[in-house]
N, C-alpha and C positions, 0 to 999 in steps of 0.2 A: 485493462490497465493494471489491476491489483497483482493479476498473473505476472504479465512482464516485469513489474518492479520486484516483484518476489524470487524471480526466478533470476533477473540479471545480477545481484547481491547474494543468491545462490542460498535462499532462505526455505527453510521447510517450512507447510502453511503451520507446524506446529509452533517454532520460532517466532511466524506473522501474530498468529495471535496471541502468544505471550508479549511480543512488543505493543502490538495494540491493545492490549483486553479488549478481545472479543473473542465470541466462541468459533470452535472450529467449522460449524454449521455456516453460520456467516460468511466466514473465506472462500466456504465453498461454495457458497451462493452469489457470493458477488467473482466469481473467476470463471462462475457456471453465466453468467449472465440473468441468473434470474432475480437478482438486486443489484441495486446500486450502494455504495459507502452511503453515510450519512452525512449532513454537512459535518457535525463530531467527528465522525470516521475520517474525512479528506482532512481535517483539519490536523488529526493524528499522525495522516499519512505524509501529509507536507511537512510537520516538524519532524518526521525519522528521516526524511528525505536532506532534510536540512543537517541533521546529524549525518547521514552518509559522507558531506562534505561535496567535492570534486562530481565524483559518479553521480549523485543525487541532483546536480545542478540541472543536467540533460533531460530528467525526468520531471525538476520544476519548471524549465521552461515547456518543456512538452504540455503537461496536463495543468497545470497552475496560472501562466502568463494568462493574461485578458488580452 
């Protein structure tokens, strides 16, 4: 998930984790599969997603809707 929203918005994970504060270890552990965000982290991810506007919407319904 963190890949593809990163990569459709054309983000370098350096950019991700200055939007987020997290380290870059992190990024690369959750795009590596060997973590998951935290509920903090999905919460982060949903408000930048929310600032993308339009393009973000696709990705809140995808990973966010219940």
């Amino acid at each position: 998930m963190v890949r593809e929203i990163r990569q459709s918005f054309k983000l370098t994970q350096v950019k991700l984790v200055t939007m987020l504060e997290v380290s870059l270890h992190t990024i690369n552990r959750w795009e590596n599969g060997q973590t998951r965000p935290s509920p903090l982290a999905m919460k982060q991810i949903k408000q930048l997603l929310h600032q993308m506007a339009e393009p973000g919407e696709a990705f809140l319904a995808k990973y966010f809707q219940k």
